[in-house]
C-alpha positions in Angstrom: 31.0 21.1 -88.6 32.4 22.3 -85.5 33.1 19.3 -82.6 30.9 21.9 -80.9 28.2 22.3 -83.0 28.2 18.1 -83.8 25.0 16.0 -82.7 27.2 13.7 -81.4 29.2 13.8 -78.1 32.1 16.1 -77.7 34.4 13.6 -76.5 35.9 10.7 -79.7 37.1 8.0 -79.9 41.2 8.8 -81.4 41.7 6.3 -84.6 44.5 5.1 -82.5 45.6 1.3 -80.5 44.5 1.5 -77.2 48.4 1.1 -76.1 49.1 4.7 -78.3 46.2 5.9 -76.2 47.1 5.6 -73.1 50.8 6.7 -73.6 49.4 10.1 -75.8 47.3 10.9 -72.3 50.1 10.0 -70.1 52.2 12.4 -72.1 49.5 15.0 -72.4 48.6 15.1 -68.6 52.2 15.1 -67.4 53.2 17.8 -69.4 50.4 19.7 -68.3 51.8 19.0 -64.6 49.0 16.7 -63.5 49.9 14.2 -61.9 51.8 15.6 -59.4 49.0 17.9 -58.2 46.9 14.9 -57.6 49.1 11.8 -56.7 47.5 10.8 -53.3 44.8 7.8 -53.1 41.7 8.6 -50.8 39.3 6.0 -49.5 36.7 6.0 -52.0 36.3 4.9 -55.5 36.3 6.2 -59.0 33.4 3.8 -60.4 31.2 6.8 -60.1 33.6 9.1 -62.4 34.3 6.7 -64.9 30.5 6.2 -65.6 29.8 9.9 -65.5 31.4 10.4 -69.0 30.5 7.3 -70.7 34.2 6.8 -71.9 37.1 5.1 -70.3 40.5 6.6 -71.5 40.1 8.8 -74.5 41.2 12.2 -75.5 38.8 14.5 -76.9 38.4 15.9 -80.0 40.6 19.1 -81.2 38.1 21.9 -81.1 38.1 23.8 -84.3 37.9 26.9 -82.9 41.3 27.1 -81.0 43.9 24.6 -81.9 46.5 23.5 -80.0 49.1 25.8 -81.1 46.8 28.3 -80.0 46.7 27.3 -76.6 48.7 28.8 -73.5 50.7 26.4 -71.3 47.9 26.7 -68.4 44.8 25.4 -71.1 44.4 21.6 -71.2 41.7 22.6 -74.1 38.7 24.4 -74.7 34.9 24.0 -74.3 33.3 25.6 -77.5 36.0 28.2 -76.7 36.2 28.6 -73.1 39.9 27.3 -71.6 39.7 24.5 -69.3 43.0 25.1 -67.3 44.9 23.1 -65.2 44.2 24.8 -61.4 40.3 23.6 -62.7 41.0 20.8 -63.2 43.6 20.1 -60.4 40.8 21.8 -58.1 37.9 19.4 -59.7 40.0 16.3 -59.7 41.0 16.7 -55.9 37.3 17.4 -54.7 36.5 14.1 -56.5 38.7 12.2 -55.2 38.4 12.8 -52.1 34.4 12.0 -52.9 35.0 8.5 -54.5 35.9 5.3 -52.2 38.9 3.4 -53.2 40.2 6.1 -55.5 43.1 5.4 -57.7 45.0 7.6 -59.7 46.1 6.6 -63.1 45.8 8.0 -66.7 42.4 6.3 -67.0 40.6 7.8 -63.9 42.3 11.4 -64.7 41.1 11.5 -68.4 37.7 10.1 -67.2 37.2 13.1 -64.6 38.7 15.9 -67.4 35.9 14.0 -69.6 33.3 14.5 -66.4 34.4 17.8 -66.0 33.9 18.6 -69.8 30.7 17.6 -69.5 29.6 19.7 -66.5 31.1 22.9 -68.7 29.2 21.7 -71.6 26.0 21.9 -69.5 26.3 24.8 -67.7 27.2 26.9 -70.8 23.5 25.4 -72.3 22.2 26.5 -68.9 23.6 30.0 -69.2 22.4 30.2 -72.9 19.0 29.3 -71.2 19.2 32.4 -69.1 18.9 30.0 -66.0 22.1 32.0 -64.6 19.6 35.3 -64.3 16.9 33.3 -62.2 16.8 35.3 -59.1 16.9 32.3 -56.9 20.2 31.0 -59.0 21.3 34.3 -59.7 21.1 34.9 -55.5 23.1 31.4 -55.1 25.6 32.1 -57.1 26.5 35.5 -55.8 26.4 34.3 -52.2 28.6 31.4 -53.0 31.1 34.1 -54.5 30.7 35.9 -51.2 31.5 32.8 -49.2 34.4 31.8 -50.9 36.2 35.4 -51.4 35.7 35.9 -47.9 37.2 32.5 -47.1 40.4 33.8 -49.0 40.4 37.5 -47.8 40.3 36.0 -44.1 43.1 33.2 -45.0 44.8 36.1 -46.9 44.9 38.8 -43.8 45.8 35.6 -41.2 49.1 34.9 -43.6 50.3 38.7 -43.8 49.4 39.5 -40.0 51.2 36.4 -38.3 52.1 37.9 -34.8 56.1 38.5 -33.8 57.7 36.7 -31.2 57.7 40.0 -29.9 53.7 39.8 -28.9 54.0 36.6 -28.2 56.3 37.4 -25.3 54.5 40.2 -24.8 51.0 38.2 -24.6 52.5 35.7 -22.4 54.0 38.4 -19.6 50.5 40.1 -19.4 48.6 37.2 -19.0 50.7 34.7 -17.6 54.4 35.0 -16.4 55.1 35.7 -12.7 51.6 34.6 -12.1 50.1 32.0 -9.4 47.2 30.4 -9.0 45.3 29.2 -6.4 43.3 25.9 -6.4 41.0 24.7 -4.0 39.9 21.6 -2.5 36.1 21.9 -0.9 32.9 20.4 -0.4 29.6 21.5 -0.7 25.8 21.1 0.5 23.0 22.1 -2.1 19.7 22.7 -1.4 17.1 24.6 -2.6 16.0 27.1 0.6 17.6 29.2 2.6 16.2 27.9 5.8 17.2 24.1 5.3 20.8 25.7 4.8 20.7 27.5 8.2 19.2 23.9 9.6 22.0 22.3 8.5 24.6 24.7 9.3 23.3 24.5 13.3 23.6 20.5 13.1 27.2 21.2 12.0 28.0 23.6 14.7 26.5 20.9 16.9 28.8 18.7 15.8 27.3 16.4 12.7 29.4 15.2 9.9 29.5 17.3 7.0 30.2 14.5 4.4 27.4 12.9 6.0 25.1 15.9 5.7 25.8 16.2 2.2 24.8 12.5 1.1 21.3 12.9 2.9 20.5 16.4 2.3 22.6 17.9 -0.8 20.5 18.2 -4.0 23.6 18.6 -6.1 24.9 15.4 -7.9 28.5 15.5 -5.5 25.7 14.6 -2.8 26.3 10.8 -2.7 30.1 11.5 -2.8 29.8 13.9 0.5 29.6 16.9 -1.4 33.4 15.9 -2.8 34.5 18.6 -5.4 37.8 17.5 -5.8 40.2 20.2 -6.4 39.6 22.9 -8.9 40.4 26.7 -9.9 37.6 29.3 -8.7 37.4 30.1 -12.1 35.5 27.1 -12.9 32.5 28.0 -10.4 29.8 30.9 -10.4 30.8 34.0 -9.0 29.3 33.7 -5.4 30.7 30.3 -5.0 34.0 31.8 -5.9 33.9 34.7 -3.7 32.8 32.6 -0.5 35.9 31.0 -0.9 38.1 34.0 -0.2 39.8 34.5 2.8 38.4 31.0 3.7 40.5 29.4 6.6 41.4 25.5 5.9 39.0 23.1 7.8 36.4 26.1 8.1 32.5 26.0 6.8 30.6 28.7 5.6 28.6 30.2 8.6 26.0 31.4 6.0 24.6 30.4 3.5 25.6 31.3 0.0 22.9 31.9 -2.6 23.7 31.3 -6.2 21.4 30.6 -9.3 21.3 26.8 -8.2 20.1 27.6 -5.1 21.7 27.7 -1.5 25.8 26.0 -0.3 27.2 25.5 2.6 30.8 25.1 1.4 33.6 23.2 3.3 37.2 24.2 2.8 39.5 21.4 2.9 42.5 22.8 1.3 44.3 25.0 -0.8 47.9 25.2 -2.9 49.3 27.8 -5.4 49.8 26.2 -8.9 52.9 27.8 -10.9 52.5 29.8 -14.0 52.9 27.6 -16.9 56.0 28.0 -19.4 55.7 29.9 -22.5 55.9 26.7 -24.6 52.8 25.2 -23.1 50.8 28.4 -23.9 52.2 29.5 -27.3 49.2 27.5 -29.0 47.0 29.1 -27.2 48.6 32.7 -27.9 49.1 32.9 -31.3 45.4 31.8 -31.6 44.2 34.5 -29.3 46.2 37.6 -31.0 45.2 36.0 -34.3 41.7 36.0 -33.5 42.2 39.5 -32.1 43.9 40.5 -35.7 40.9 39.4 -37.5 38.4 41.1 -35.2 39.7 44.4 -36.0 40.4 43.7 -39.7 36.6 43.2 -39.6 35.5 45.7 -37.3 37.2 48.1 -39.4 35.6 47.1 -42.7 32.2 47.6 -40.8 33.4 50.9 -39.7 33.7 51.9 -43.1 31.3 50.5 -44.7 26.9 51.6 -45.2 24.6 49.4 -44.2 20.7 50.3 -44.7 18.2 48.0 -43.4 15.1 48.1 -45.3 12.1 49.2 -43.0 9.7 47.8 -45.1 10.8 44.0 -44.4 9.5 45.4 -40.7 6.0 43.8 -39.4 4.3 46.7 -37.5 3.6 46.8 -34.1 0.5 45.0 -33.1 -1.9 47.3 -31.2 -3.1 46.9 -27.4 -5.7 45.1 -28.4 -4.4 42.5 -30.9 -1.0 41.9 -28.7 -0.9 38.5 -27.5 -0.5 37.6 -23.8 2.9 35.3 -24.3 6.1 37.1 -25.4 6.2 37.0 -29.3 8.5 35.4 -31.6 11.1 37.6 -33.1 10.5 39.0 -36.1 12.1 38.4 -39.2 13.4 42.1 -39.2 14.5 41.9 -36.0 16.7 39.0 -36.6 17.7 41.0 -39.3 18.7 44.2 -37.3 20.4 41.8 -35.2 22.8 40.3 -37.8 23.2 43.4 -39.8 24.3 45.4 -36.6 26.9 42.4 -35.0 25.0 42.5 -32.1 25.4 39.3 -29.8 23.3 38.6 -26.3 25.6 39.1 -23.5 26.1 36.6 -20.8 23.7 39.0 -18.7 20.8 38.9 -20.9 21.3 34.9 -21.4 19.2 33.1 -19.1 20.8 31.2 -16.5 20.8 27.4 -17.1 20.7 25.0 -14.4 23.3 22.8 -15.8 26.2 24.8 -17.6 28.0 23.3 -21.0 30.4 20.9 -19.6 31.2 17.7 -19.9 30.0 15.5 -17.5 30.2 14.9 -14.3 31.3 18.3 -13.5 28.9 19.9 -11.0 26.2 22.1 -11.6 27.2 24.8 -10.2 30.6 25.2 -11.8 30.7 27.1 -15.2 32.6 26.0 -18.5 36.2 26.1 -17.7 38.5 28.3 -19.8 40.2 26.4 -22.3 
């Protein structure tokens, strides 16, 4: 009888001291190169492992049907046949433990996990004799899971062959950066939500009131209790009507009109201004290399879209109700229009986003300043 085919567990108990033991796996797993593909102690513990198995230390059996003369270099042995070979085992041993608290490595803990990883062969090969691998919901996970991990590689792949030159780099840099200035402003603002209020305010400033003053009683924006104190920041930062108001701007000068934006109506102050320097090509090159990279992979895969087919199935589509059955609020998205969406790369454009009263940024940045660009 095969140590496959036995009733009893695959792994044995060698007729050997416990001393001989651990020497005959030390020997084994170093030769195999083992230990020093995992020689690294995580924060978490092999208790877990060494219970998985039922065994501490021990080799397993010799499988009958391959000895191992019969073995390449890469096998450390076979599971009713199938090679169990080093990369899957480095690859297993790794994941666990970086899964286990107070992990150690030693001879013990790496012949418990080949043990544990034995045993997960063992039951998967009884699952695939059950025909669970054709179960459309397994068979489904298994394929996507493929998907996910190919791509991962292709995409890792394609980043490693298509590094950019030092050549775009510089050329990257020039175009967007050297022999550039900046300007920066320093302002103030008044917020409020009609237009009217704005024009009020903006005759009590002509008439002499305080604008700082102003702006802690009246300004709806959260710089009010500060006097409408923005600090100093690049015109980037705000909305584009803000921005533009700031143009041509003299120093010590208010806004004569009000300027609508999406947060309602400013009267902005002009306190100062400077030009910044372009910044070296050292303090960018991060940035850079991540941009043409990204710009690398966006054309590997727009060009595997290009040529590949996609057909959506129409029949996943839910029809069109009719006048009479359409409800007054906007419907939900359908599932084929999500779908269409995902199939086609399509993304909402800034335009078609609705406009948020308080952008993404980290507090206290103003409301009516937009994410800066990083």
């Amino acid at each position: 009888m095969t140590a496959a085919n036995s009733p009893k567990k695959s792994f044995k108990h060698n007729k050997v001291s416990s001393t001989m033991k651990k020497k005959i796996i030390l020997a084994a797993l170093c030769s195999a190169g083992l230990l020093t593909a995992c020689n690294q102690t995580t924060e978490q513990t092999a208790t877990a492992a060494a219970s998985e198995s039922g065994r501490s230390a021990t080799l397993p059996a010799k499988s009958e049907q391959a000895s191992s003369d019969e073995m390449d270099i890469e096998t450390l042995l076979t599971v009713n046949g199938k090679p169990v070979t080093r990369a899957m085992y480095s690859l297993y041993f790794q994941d666990r433990m970086r899964n286990v608290a107070d992990a150690k490595n030693s001879p013990e803990m790496q012949m418990s996990v080949l043990n544990e990883l034995s045993n997960i062969l063992i039951v998967a090969q009884d699952a695939e004799k059950s025909g669970l691998h054709e179960r459309a919901d397994i068979a489904a996970s298994l394929e996507l899971l493929k998907a996910k991990l190919l791509t991962q590689v292709a995409i890792q792949e394609h980043a490693t062959s298509h590094k950019p030159t030092d050549e775009q780099v510089q050329q990257a840099y020039d175009a967007e950066y050297a022999g550039q200035s900046n300007a920066e402003f320093k302002a103030r603002h008044i917020l409020v939500k009609e237009e009217d209020e704005a024009k009020s305010l903006i005759e009590k400033l002509a008439g002499g009131a305080d604008f700082a003053e102003l702006a802690i009683e009246h300004s709806t924006g959260p710089t009010g209790k500060n006097g409408g104190d923005l600090g100093w920041f690049d015109p980037a930062q705000m909305v584009k009507p803000f921005a533009d108001a700031l143009n041509g701007m003299e120093k010590d000068k208010y806004t004569t009109a009000p300027v609508k934006t999406q947060f309602g109506w400013h009267i902005i102050l002009l306190e100062d201004s400077r030009e910044t320097e372009a910044p070296t090509l050292e303090s960018v090159k991060g940035k850079i290399l991540t941009k043409l990279q990204q710009g690398s992979l966006s054309e590997y895969m727009q060009g595997l879209r290009d040529d590949s087919t996609l057909v959506f199935n129409e029949k996943n589509a839910k029809p069109a109700p009719s006048a009479e059955q359409a409800p007054e609020t906007p419907a939900a998205e359908s599932p084929a229009e999500g779908a269409m969406e995902a199939a086609t790369g399509k993304e909402m454009t800034s335009d078609e986003q609705p406009a948020t009263e308080m952008p993404a940024a980290d507090a206290p940045q103003p409301p009516w300043k937009t994410k800066q660009k990083r």
